[in-house]
N, CA, C and O atoms as CSV, one atom per row, in Angstrom:
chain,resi,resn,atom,element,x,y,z
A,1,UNK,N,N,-15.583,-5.517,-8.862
A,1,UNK,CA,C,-14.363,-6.192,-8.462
A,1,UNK,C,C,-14.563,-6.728,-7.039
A,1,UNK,O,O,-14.971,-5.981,-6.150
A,2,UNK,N,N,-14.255,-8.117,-6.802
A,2,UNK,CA,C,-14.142,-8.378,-5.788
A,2,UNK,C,C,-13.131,-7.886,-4.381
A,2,UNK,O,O,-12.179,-7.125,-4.550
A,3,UNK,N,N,-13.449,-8.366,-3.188
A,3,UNK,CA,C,-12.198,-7.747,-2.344
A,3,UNK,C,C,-10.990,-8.765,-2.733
A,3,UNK,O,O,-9.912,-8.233,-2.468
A,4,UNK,N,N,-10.818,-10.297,-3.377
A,4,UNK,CA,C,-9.667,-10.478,-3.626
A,4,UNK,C,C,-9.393,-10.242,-5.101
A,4,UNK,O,O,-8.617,-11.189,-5.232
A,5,UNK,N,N,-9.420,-9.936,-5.781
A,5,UNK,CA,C,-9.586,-9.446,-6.868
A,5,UNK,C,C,-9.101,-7.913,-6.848
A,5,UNK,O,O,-8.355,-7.580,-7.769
A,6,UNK,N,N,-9.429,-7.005,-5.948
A,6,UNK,CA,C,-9.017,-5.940,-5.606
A,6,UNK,C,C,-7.694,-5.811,-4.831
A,6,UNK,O,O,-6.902,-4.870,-4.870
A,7,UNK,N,N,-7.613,-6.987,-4.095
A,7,UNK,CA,C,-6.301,-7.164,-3.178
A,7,UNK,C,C,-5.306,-8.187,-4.522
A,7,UNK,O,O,-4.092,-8.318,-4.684
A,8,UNK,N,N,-5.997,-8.512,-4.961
A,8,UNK,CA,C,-4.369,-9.101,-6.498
A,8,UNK,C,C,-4.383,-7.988,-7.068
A,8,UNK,O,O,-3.273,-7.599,-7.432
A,9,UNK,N,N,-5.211,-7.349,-7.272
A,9,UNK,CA,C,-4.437,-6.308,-8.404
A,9,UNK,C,C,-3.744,-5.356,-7.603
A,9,UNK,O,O,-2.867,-4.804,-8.267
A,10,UNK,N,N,-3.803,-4.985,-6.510
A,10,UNK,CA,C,-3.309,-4.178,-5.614
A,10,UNK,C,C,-1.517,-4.243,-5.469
A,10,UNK,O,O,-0.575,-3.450,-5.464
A,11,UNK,N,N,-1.804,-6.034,-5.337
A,11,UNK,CA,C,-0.351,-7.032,-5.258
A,11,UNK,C,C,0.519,-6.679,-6.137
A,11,UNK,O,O,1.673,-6.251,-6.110
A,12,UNK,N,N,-0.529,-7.031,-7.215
A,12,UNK,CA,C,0.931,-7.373,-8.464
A,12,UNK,C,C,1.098,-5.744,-9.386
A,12,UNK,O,O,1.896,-5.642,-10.318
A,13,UNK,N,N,0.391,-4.812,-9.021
A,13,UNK,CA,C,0.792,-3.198,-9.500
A,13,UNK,C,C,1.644,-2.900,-8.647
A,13,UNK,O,O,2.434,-2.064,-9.085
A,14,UNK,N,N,1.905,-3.315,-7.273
A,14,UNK,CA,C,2.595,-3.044,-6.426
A,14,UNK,C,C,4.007,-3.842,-6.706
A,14,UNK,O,O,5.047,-3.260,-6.397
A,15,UNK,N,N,4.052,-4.728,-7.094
A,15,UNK,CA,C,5.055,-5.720,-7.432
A,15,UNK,C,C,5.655,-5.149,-8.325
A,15,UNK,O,O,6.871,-4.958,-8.281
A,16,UNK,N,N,5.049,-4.853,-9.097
A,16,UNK,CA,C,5.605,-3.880,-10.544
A,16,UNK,C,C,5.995,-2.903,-10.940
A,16,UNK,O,O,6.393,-2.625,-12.071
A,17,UNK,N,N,5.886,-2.053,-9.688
A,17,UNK,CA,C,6.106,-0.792,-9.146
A,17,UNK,C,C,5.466,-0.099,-10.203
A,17,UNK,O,O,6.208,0.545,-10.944
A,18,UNK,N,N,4.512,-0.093,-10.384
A,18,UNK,CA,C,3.502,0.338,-11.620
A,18,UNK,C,C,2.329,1.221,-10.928
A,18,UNK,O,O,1.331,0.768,-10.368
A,19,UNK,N,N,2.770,2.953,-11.141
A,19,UNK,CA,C,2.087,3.468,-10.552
A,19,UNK,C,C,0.866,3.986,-11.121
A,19,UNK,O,O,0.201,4.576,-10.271
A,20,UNK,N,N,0.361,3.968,-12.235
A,20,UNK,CA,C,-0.629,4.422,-13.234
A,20,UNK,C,C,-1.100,2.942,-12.515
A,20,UNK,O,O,-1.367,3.370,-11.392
A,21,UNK,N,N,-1.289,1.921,-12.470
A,21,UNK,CA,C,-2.044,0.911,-12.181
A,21,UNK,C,C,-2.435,0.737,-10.389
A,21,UNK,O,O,-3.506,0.343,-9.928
A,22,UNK,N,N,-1.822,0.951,-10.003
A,22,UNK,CA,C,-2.008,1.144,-8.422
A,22,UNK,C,C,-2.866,2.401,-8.712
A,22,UNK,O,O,-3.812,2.226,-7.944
A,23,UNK,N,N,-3.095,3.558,-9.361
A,23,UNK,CA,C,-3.620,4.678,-8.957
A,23,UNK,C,C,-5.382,4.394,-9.646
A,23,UNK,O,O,-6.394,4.888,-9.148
A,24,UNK,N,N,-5.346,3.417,-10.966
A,24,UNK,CA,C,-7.089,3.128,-11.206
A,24,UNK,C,C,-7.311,2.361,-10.229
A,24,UNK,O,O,-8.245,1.602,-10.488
A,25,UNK,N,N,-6.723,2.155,-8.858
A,25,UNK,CA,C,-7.725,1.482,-7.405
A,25,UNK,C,C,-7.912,2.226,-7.602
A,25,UNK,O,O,-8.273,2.041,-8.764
A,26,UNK,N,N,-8.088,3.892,-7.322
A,26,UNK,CA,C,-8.013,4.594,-6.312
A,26,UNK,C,C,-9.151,6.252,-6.855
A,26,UNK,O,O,-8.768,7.021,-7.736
A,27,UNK,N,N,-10.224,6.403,-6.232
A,27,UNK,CA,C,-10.920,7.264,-6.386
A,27,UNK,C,C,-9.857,8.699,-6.770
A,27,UNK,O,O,-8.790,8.733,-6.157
A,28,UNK,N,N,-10.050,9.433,-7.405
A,28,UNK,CA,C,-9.485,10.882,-7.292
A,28,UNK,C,C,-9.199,11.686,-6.653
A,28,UNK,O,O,-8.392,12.588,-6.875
A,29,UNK,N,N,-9.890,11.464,-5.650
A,29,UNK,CA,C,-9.456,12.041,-4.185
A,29,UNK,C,C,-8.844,11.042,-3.033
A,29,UNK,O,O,-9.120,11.088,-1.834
A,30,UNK,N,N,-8.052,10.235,-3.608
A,30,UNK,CA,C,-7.892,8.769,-2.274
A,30,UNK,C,C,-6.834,9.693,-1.455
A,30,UNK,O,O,-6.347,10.813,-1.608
A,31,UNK,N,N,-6.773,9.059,-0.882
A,31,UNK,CA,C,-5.252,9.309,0.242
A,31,UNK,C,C,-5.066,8.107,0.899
A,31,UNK,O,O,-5.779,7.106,0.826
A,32,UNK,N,N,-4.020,8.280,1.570
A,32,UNK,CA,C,-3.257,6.890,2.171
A,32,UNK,C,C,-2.542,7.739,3.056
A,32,UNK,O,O,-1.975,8.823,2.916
A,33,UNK,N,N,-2.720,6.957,4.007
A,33,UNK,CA,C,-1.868,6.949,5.433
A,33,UNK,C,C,-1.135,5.977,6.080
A,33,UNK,O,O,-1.430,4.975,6.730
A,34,UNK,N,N,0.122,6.634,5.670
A,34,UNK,CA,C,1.154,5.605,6.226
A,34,UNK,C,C,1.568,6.208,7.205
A,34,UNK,O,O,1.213,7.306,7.631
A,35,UNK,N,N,2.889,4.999,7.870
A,35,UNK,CA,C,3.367,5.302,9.302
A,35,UNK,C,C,4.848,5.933,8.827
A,35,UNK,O,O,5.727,6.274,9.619
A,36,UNK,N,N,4.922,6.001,7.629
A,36,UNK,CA,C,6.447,6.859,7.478
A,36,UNK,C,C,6.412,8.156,6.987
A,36,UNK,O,O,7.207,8.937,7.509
A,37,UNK,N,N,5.394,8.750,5.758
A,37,UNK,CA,C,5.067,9.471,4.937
A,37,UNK,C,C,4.017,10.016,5.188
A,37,UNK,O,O,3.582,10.931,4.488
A,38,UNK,N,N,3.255,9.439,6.505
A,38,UNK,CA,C,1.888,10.372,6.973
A,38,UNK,C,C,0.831,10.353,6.151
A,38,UNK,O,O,0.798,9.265,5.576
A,39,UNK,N,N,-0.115,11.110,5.808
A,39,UNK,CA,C,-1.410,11.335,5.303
A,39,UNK,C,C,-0.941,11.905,4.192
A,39,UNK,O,O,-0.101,12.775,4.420
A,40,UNK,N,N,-1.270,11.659,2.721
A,40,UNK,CA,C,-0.816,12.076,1.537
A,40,UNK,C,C,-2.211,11.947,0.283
A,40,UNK,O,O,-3.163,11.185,0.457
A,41,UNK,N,N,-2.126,12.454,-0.403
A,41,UNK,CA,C,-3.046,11.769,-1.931
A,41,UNK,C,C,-2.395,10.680,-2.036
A,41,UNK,O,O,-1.194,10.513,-1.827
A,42,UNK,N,N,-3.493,9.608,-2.494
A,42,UNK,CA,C,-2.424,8.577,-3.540
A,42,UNK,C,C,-1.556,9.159,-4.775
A,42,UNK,O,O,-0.465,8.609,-4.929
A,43,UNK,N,N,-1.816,9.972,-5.479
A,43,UNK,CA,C,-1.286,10.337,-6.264
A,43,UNK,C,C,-0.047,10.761,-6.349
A,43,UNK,O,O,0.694,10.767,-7.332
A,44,UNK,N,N,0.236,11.278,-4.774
A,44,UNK,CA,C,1.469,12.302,-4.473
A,44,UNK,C,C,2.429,10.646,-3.537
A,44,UNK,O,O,3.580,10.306,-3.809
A,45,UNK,N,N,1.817,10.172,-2.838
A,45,UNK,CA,C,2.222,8.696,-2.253
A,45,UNK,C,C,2.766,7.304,-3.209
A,45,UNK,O,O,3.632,6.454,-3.005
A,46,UNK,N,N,1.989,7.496,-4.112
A,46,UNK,CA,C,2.945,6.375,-4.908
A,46,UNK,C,C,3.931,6.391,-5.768
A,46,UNK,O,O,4.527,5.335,-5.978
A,47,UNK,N,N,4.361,7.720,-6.526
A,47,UNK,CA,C,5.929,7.919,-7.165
A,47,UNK,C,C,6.599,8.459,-6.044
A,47,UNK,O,O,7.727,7.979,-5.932
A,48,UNK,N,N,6.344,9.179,-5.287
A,48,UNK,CA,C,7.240,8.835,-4.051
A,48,UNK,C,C,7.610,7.409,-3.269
A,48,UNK,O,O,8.829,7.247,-3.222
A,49,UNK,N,N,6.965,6.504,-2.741
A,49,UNK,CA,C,7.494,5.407,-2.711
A,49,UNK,C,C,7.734,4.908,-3.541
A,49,UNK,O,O,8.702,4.266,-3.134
A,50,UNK,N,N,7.567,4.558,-4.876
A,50,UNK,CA,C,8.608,4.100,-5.661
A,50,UNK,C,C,9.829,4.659,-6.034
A,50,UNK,O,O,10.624,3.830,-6.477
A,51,UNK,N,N,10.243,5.876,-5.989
A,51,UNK,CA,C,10.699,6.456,-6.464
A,51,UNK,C,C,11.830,6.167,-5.060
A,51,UNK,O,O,13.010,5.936,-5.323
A,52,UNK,N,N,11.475,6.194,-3.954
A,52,UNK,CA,C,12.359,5.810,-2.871
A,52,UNK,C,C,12.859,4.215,-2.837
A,52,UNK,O,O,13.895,3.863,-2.273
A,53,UNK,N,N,11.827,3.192,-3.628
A,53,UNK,CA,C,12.319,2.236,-3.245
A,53,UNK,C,C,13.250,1.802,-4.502
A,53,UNK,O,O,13.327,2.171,-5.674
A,54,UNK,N,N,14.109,0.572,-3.474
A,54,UNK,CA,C,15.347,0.225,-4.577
A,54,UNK,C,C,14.410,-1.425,-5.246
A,54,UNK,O,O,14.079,-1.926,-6.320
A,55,UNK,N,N,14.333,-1.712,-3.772
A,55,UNK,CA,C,13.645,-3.194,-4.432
A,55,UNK,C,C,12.665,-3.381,-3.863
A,55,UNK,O,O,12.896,-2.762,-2.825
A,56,UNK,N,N,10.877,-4.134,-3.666
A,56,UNK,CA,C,10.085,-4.623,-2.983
A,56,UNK,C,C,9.529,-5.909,-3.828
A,56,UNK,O,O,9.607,-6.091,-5.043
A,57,UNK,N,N,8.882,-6.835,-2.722
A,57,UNK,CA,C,7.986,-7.940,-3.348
A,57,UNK,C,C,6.860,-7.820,-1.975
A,57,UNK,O,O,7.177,-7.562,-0.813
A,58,UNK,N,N,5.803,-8.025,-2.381
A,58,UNK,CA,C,4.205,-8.064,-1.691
A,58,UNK,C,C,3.965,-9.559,-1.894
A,58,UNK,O,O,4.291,-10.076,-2.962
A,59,UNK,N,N,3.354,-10.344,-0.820
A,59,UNK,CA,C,2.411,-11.656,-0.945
A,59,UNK,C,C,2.115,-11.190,0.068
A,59,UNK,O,O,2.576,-10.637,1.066
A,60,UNK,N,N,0.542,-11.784,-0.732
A,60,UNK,CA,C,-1.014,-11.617,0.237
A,60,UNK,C,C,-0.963,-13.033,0.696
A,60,UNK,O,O,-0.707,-14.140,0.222
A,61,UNK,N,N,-1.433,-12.337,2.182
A,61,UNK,CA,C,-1.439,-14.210,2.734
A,61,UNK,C,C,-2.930,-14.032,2.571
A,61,UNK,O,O,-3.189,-14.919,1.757
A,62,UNK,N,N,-4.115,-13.398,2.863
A,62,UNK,CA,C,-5.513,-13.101,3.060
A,62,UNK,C,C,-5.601,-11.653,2.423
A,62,UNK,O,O,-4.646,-10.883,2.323
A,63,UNK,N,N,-6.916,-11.402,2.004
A,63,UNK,CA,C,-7.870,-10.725,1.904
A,63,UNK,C,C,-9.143,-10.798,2.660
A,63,UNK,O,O,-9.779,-11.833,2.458
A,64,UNK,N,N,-9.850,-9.638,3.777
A,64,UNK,CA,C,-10.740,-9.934,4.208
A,64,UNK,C,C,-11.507,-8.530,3.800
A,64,UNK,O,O,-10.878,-7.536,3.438
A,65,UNK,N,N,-12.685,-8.567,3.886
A,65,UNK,CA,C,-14.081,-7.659,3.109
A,65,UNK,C,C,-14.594,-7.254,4.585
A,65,UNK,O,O,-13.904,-7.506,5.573
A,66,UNK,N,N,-15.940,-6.563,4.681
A,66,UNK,CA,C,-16.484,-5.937,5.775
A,66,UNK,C,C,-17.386,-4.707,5.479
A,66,UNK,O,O,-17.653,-4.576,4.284
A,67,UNK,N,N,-17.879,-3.835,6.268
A,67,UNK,CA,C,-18.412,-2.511,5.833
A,67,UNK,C,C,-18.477,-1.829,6.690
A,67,UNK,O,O,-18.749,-2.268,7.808
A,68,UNK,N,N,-18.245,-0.487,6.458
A,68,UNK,CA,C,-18.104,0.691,7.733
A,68,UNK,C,C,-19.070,1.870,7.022
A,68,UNK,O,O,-18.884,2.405,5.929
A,69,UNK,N,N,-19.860,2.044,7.716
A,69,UNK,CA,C,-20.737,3.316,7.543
A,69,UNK,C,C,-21.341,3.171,6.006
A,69,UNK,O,O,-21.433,3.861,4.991
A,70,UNK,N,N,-21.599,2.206,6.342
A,70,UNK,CA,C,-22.324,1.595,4.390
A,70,UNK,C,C,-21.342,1.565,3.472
A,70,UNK,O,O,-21.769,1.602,2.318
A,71,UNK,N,N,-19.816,1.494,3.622
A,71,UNK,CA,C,-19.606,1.525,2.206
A,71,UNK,C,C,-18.523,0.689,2.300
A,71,UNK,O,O,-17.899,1.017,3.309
A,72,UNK,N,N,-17.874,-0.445,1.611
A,72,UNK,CA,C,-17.141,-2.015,1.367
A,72,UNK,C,C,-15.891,-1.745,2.373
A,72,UNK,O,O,-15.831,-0.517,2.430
A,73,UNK,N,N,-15.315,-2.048,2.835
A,73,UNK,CA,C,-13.690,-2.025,3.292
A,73,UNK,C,C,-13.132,-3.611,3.077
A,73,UNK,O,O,-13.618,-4.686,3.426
A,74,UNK,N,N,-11.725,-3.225,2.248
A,74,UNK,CA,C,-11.122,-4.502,2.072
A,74,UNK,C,C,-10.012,-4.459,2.874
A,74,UNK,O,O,-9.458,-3.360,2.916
A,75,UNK,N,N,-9.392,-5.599,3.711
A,75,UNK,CA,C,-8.250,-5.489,3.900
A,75,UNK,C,C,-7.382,-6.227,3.837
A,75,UNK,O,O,-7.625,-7.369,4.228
A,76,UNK,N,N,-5.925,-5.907,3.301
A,76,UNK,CA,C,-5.299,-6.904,2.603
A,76,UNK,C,C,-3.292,-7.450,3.744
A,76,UNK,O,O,-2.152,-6.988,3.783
A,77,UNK,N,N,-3.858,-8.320,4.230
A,77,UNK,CA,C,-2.856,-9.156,5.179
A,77,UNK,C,C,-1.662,-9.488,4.474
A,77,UNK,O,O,-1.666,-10.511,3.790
A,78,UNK,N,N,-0.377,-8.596,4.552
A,78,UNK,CA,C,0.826,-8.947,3.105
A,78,UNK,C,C,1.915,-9.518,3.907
A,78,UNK,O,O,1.894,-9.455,5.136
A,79,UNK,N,N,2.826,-10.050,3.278
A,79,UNK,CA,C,4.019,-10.283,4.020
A,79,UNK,C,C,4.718,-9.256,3.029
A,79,UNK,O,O,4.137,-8.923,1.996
A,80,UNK,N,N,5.825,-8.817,3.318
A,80,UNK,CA,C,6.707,-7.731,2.156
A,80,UNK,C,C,8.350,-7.633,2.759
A,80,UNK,O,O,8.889,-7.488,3.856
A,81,UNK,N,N,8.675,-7.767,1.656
A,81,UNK,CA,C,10.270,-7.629,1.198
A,81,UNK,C,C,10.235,-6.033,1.286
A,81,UNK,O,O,9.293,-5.351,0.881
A,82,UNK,N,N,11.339,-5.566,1.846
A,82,UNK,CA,C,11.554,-3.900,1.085
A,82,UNK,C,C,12.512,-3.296,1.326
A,82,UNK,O,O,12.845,-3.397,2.507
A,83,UNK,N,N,13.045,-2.775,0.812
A,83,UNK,CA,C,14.379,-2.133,0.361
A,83,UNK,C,C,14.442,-0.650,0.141
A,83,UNK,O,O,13.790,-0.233,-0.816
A,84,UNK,N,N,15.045,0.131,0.785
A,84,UNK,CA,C,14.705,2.012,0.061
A,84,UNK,C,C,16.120,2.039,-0.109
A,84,UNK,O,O,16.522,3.072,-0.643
A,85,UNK,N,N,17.053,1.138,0.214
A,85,UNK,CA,C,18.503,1.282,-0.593
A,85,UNK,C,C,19.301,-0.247,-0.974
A,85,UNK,O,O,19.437,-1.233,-0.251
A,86,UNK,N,N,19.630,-0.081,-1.998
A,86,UNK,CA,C,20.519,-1.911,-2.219
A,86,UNK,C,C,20.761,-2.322,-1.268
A,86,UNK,O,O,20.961,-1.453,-0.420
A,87,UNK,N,N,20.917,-3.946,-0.720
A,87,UNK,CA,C,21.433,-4.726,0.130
A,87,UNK,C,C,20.818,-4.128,1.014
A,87,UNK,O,O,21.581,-3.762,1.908
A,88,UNK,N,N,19.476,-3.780,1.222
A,88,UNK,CA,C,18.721,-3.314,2.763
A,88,UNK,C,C,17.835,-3.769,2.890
A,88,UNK,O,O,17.080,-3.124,3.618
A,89,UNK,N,N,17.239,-5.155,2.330
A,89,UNK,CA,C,15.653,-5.298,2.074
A,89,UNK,C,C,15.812,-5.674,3.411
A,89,UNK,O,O,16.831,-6.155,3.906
A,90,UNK,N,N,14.247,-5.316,4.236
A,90,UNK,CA,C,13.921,-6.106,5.114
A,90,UNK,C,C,12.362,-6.713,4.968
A,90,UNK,O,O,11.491,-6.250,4.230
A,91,UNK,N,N,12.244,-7.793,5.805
A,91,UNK,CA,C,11.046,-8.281,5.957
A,91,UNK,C,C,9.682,-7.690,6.850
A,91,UNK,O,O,9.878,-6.834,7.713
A,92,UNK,N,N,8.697,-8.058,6.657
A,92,UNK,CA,C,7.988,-7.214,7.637
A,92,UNK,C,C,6.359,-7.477,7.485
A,92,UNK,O,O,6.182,-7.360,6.272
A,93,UNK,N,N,5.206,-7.742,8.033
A,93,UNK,CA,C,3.790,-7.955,7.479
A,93,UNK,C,C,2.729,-6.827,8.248
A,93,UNK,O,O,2.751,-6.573,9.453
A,94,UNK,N,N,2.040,-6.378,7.496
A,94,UNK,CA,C,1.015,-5.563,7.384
A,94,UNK,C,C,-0.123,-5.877,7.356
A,94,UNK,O,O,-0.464,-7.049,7.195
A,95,UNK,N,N,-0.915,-4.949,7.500
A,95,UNK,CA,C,-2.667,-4.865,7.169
A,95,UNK,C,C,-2.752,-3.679,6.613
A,95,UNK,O,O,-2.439,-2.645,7.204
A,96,UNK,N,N,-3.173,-3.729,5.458
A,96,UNK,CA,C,-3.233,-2.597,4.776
A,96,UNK,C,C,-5.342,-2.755,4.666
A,96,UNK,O,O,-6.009,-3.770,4.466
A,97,UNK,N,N,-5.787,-1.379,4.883
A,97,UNK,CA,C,-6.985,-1.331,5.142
A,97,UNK,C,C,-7.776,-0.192,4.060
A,97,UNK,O,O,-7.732,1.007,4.335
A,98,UNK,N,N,-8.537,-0.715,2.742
A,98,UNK,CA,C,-8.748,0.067,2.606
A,98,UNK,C,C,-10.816,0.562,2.137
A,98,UNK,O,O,-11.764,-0.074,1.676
A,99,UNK,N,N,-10.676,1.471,2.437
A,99,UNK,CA,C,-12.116,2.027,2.350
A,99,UNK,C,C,-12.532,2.070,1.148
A,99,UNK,O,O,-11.568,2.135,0.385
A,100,UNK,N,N,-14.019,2.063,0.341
A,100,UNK,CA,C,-14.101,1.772,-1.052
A,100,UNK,C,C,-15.181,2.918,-1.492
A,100,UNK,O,O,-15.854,3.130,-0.484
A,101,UNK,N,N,-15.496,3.490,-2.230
A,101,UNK,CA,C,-16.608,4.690,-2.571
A,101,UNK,C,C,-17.841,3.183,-2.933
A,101,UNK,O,O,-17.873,1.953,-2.913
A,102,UNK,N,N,-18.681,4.365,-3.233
A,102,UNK,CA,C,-19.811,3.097,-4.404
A,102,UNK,C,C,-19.875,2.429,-5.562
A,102,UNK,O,O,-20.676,1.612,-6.016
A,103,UNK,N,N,-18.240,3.245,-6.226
A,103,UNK,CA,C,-18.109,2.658,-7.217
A,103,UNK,C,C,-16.400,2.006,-7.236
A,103,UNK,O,O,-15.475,2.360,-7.968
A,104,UNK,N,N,-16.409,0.942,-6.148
A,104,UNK,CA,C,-15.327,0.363,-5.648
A,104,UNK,C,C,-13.738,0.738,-5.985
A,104,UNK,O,O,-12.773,0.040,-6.299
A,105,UNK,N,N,-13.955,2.451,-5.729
A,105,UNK,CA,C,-12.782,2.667,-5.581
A,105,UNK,C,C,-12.492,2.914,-4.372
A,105,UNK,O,O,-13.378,3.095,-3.537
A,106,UNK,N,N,-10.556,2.985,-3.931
A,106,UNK,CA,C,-10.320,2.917,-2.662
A,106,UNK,C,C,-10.224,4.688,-2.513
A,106,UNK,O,O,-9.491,5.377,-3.224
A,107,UNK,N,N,-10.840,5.052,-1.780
A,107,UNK,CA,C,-11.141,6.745,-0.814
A,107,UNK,C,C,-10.108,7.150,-0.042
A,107,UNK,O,O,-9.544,8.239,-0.148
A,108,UNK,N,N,-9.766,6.038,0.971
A,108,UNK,CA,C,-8.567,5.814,2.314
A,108,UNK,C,C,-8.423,4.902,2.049
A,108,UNK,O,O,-9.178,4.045,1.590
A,109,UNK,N,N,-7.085,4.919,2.370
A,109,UNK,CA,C,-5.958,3.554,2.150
A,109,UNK,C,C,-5.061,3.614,3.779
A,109,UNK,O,O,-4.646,4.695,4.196
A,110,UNK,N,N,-4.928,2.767,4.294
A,110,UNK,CA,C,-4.241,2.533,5.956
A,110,UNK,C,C,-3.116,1.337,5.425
A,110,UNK,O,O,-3.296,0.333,4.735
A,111,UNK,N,N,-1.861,1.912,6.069
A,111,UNK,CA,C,-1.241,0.987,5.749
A,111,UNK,C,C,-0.569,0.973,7.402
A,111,UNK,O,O,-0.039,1.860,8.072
A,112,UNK,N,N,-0.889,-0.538,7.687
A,112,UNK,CA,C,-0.617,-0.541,9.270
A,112,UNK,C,C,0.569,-1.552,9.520
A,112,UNK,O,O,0.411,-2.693,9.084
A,113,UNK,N,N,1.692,-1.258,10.152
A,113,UNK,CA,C,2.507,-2.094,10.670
A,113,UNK,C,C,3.919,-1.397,11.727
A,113,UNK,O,O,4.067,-0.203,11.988
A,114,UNK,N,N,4.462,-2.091,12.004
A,114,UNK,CA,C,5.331,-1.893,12.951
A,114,UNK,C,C,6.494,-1.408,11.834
A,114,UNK,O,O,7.162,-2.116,11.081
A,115,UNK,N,N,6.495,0.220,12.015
A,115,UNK,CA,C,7.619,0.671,11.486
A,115,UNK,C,C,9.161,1.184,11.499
A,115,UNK,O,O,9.945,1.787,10.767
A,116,UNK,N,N,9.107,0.481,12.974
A,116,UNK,CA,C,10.304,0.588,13.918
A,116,UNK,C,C,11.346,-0.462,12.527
A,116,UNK,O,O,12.552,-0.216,12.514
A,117,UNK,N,N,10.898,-1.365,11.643
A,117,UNK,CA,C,11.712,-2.214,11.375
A,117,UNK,C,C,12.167,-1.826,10.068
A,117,UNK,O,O,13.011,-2.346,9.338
A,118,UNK,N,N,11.262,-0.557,9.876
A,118,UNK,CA,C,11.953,0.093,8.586
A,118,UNK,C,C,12.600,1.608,8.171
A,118,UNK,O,O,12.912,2.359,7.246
A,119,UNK,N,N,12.516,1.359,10.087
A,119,UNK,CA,C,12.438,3.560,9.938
A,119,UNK,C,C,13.956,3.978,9.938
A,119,UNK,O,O,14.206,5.125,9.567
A,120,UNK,N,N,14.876,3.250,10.274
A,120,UNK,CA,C,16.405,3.810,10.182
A,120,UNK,C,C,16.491,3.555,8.350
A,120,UNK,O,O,16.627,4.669,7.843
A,121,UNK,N,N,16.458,2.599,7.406
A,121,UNK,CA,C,16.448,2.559,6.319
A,121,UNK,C,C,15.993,4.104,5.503
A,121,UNK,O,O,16.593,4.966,4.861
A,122,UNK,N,N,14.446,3.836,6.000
A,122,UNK,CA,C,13.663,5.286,5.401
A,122,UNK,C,C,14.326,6.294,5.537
A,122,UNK,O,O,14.659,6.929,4.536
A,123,UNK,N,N,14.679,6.693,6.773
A,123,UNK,CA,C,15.471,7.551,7.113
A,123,UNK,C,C,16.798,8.490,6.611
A,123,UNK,O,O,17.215,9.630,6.811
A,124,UNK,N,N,17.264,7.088,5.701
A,124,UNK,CA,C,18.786,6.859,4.971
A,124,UNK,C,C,18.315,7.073,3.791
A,124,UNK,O,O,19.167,7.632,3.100
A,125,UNK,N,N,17.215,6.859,3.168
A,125,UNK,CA,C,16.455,6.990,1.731
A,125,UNK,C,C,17.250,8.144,1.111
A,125,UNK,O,O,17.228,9.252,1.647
A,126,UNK,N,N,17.861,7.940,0.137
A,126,UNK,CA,C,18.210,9.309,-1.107
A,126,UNK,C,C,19.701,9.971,-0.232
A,126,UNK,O,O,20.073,11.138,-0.357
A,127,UNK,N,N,20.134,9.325,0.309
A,127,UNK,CA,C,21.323,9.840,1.170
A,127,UNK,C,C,22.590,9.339,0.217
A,127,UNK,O,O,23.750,9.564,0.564
């Protein structure tokens, strides 16, 4: 799989809130580190954010490729809609960064952005 190829399917499982499909990125041992939910498995990280969110949409403006310590890193430049309660979506863009094994699954997942613009929402999540 390519890195954009890896960054669409990333998109539109994410779009779909389709967590069995977001999770074949992802080696068996992945984790993801976010700025709201901290260091988690993917496994334990993605029905929790869905499960928190009310509404989201992802567009990739870029995909860029690279390598760290021999092994692929993709990273995927999004703009995103998001919502963790009705009538709350906000806007917001990222770099989501992620690390790949040898057999191009993602290991670490970084999801980087300014979360000042979503942290009173999160906050309110399930309230």
């Amino acid at each position: 799989m390519t890195s954009d190829q890896l960054a669409e399917a990333y998109v539109d499982a994410m779009n779909h809130a389709d967590v069995a499909r977001v999770l074949t990125l992802f080696a068996p041992d992945g984790a993801v580190h976010s700025p709201l939910y901290g260091t988690i498995p993917a496994t334990d990280f993605y029905p929790a954010l869905f499960k928190d969110t009310s509404a989201a949409k992802l567009s990739l403006r870029a995909s860029m490729s690279g390598t760290r310590a021999g092994h692929d890193v993709v990273s995927l430049w999004l703009d995103s809609e998001w919502a963790f309660a009705p009538g709350e979506s906000q806007p917001y863009m990222s770099v989501d960064v992620a690390e790949l094994d040898d057999s191009g699954k993602i290991t670490q997942f970084y999801v980087v952005f300014d979360s000042a613009v979503l942290r009173d929402a999160f906050d309110r999540r399930g309230k």
